[in-house]
Structure formats: C-alpha cells, structure tokens
Phi, psi and omega in degrees: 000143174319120174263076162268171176209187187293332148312314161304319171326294194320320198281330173288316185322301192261044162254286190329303207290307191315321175255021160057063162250128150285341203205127169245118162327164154262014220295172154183163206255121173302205192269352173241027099141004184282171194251146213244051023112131124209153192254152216222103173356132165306330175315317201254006237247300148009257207278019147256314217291306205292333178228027183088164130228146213262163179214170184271112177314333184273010163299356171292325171297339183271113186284149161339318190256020152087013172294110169300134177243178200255165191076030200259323152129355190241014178250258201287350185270007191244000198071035175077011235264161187266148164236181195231109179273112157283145167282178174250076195268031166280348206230008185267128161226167150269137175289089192280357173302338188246116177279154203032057184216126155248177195245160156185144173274173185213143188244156248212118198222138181254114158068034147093022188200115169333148177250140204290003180223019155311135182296327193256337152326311205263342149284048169266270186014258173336330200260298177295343166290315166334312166282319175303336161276011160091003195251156178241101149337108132208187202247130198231133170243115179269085174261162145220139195215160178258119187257140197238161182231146168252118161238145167084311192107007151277130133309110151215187200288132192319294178249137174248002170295155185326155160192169164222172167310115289327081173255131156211117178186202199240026157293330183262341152227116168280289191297028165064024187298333156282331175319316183282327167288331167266004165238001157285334186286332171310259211307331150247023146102029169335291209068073176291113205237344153204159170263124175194162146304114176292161196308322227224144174277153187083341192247136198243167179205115158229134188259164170252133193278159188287136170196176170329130190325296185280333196286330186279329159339291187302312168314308174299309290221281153324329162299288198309331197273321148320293144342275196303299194302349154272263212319344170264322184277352168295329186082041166258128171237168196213132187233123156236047164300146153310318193222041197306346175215127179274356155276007190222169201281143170284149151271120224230151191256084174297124140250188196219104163250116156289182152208175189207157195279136162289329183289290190263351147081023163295134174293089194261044128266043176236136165206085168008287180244052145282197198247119177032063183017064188242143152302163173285305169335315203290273178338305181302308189326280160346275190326323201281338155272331183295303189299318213241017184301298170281340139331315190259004190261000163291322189290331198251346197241345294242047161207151165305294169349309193301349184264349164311335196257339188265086179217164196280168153079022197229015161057041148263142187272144188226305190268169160242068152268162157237135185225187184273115167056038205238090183279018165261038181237143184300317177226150188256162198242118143304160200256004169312148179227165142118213179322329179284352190322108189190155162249143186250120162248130186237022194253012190275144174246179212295327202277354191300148184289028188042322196273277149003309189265016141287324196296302212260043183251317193294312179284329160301326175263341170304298139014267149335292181276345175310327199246041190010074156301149186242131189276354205039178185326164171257149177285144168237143176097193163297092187306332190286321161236026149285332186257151211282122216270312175332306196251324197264100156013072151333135140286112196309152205263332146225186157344287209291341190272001173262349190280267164003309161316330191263277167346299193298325176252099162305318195277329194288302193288332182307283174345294165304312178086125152024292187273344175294303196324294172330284171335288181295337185271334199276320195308279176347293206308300164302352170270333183253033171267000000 
C-alpha cells in the first residue's frame, strides 16, 4: 500500500481546509493513460486514504469507445469484480481550472495485492529493478499537441495564421492559452520548462523538466489533463493524437533518458573519455532500445492513428537507427554532455500512456546493460533516404504488427509482465478488428 502515514494525512487535511477544497478527485490511469475518477467530498476523503476507494477492475478492459474486449484476465474471468484505488498523498496537488477541487493519484491493489498491470505499478517495477542495480532512471517528457476551434461543426486548428517554429506570441496564440497552461503547470509544481510553437499552426510544445521516473510520470499524468481542461474551458479542444489532420504534421511524445549514480547523483552516461564523451553503460542503453525498438512500439504508438506519424521525411522515426544530434534517427543522441548526458527515443506520440512508455523504453535499455549490448555505428546523414531498406529494421507500420511485435519479444513481455501483456494486446486487438 501507498506509505502515507499520519503526518502526511494531517498535512493534506490542512492544506484542503486552508484551501477551502470541497471535493478531492481519486485518479488513476488506465491503460491509455486517461485519468479514471472519482471525487470524493472533503468530508470522507480521510476514511478514501484509510480504506479505498473501490472502481470496477474491468475498467483495464475498455477501448477508447468504452467496448469491453474479452480476455483481458480483468472482466468475465474476475466476474466483473471491484479493485481498490489508495491514495498516494505525495501526488495531492490543487486543480487550479476547478475550483475549490484537488486531485490525487491512487495506485491500484485486487485482493489486497497490487495489479500487476496497472500502469503505474508496473513502473515502480521497472524503476526497482533499477535500484537494485545501484542506478536512478531519469527522465523528461517533450509533448506536442495541437489546439482545435469548432467553426460551423468543423475543427480547426485554433490559429491559422502564417507562423514558424519556435515562436511563441499572440499572433499564434491570441487569447492567450498556453500562458494559462503554463501557469497552470506552475502553480501545481509540474515543471514546466519551455513553451513554443510547433511546425504546423495550432500546434504547440511544452516540455517538463526531468526528474525521476515516477514522479515525471505523475506530472505528465497531470499536464495532459491540464492542456485538455483550459482548452475545453477556453472553448477549445486539445488533442495529442498523431495525426489529428492528414494535412498536417504529427505530434510526437521525445522522451529524454539518463541514469544517474544515487550516492553521488552524477550522470553516469557521461564518460570524458568515451567515444563522442558516452559512457559504455550509455552505449548498452542504446542497443537496448534498438534491439526492442518494434516490441515497444504498441506501447508508444497504441492507436491506429499513431502509424499515420510514421512516413519517411516527417521527423517520426521510419528506420531504427540510431545517431549523433540526428532527428531522421528511431534514437537521437542530443550534444549536451556532462549532466545534460541523455538518449532521446523519438518514436512515442502524444496519446502514449507516460507510465508505460517509460517502464518499456526503461526496461529496454536494462536489458541493454544487463547483456552489454552493442548498438553498432551511428547513423550519419539523412536516415530517411540513406538507410538500407534491405538490411535495416521498420518501425511497424501498423496497430495489428506492433501488437504482434510485442508478443514476439520475450524479454520486453517479461519486463511489462504477463497479465499487462495479456490486457493489452486483448484490447488493441479489438481495436484494430
């Protein structure tokens, strides 16, 4: 169980009467990473720490149009059966769009035993393997998403005026809507670390500074639901579909991964004197995304739409290579060096769940170093028409070959484990039937 204990209890109380909240949200993330609710009076919100609150386990069953599909190890084989949401109160913040309403996430326990395939369960997983090896996963999430206007009963992109990338003022936003997203990610200690415009009108990026594996988890968790909730109250909607217009540009999820030594809290993929200053640890990582590249990509791509971002020339990864400062690569090396040390995986899009595509982006470079993998060379030039069709590796083109891909890796499904595997794939399936 989530280790609050009665001081933290006391400290949330009296955040809640201080912050006059009627209502605290429960969340918690489903398998496509939306948050899952219920709010619970400030009155009783005590006695959800102390006993739960129960939700139906076969919400784990459910595609995006709320079809339950079968085999999911969480319907008809549990009977239909309730799990139990803990709060977390490390993760209680205030909702500043909703008034006198906070939030908290709750990790997810069936018969009195975590589930094993909760999304945020299994990267704790993932994150402990880590520690036993004396290493700290950490981590950054890079979203771009897109804001739509309805005119007419059409969508469209909020500003359509000329614009370019990395812009930001108010010709590309007049009313001022990301200003309001970024002071919402302030105010609830997010960290929010830049803003700009995207390539494509309507379309925006804002990054989250790097911190530890679960914790940027939470945040992004919390971000996205920010982003959609000013933008429906703005009279807006905000999408981190891929392809939300097939005249337009994909939106793509970067993540930014490191490790860092725990005792001295040194960046141990920096090594002075490697090859383009990487550690060999560094290197192992790498293979390790390479090696598991189409295995993970149900995890990072999980909708039909997402195979829409995969076409050569569109700065989506299509071959799986990898290179130095090189964005036609499945992975980029960025040149900061020394703290700044990190691999960029570029293939997850916006709608990917945070908890999921870190455990296996995470579990994929472990991998790597358990069995010192070697990534070969880095790609130089343009990958999209430089690399050898023959010889070099596709990122699966659709839904049903990553799901398939994903089966096909023993080590990946070890990682995630068994009843995730199960869950996810009876869903997928049904989505792409």
């Amino acid at each position: 169980m989530p280790a609050n204990d009665n001081a933290s209890l006391d400290a949330v109380l009296k955040k809640i009467e201080s912050e006059k909240i009627q209502v605290v949200k429960v969340e918690f993330p489903d398998l496509y990473g939306v948050a899952r609710a219920k709010g619970i009076p400030a009155r009783n919100f005590a006695h959800a720490v102390e006993h739960g609150v129960q939700f139906a386990f076969p919400t784990f069953a459910l595609d995006l149009a709320g079809n339950p599909a079968s085999g999911t190890g969480t319907a008809e084989e549990t009977g239909y059966a309730d799990m139990t949401a803990k709060p977390d109160l490390s993760t209680f913040t205030v909702l500043p769009w909703e008034p006198n309403t906070a939030a908290v996430i709750a990790d997810l326990y069936y018969q009195g035993e975590p589930i094993a395939l909760a999304p945020r369960n299994i990267l704790k997983r993932v994150v402990a393997e880590y520690e036993k090896r004396k290493l700290v996963p950490i981590v950054g999430s890079e979203l771009e998403f897109y804001l739509l206007k309805n005119e007419g009963g059409a969508w469209r992109t909020y500003s359509d005026k000329p614009s370019m990338v990395y812009t930001w003022n108010t010709t590309i936003d007049p009313d001022g809507i990301t200003r309001k997203i970024v002071d919402a990610a302030e105010a609830m200690g997010l960290g929010a670390l830049a803003v700009s415009h995207e390539f494509f009108p309507g379309q925006y990026e804002i990054n989250l500074d790097h911190g530890e594996a679960v914790n940027v988890a939470d945040r992004t968790f919390f971000f996205k639901q920010a982003v959609k909730e000013i933008a429906w109250q703005n009279g807006l909607m905000a999408t981190f579909m891929a392809k939300p217009r097939s005249d337009l540009g994909g939106s793509g999820y970067h993540l930014h991964l490191s490790l860092s030594d725990p005792s001295s809290k040194a960046n141990v993929f920096f090594d002075p004197k490697g090859d383009h200053e990487l550690s060999d640890l560094a290197r192992h990582f790498i293979a390790g995304q390479v090696e598991h590249a189409r295995g993970m990509t149900a995890v990072f791509a999980p909708t039909i739409n997402s195979y829409k971002r995969y076409v050569p020339n569109a700065f989506a990864p299509y071959y799986v290579v990898w290179g130095y400062d090189n964005r036609t690569c499945y992975v980029r090396i960025p040149p900061e060096r020394g703290g700044g040390t990190r691999v960029e995986n570029r293939t997850p899009d916006g709608v990917a769940n945070p908890y999921l595509v870190f455990a296996a982006a995470l579990a994929a470079g472990l991998d790597g170093i358990d069995r010192k993998l070697d990534p070969g060379k880095p790609f130089t030039g343009d990958a999209y028409s430089g690399a050898d069709p023959s010889t070099t590796p596709l990122v699966p083109q659709y839904l049903h070959e990553a799901v398939a891909a994903l089966e096909e890796d023993s080590v990946l499904c070890e990682w995630m484990g068994a009843p995730f595997v199960k869950a996810f794939t009876a869903v997928k399936r049904l989505e792409s039937s």
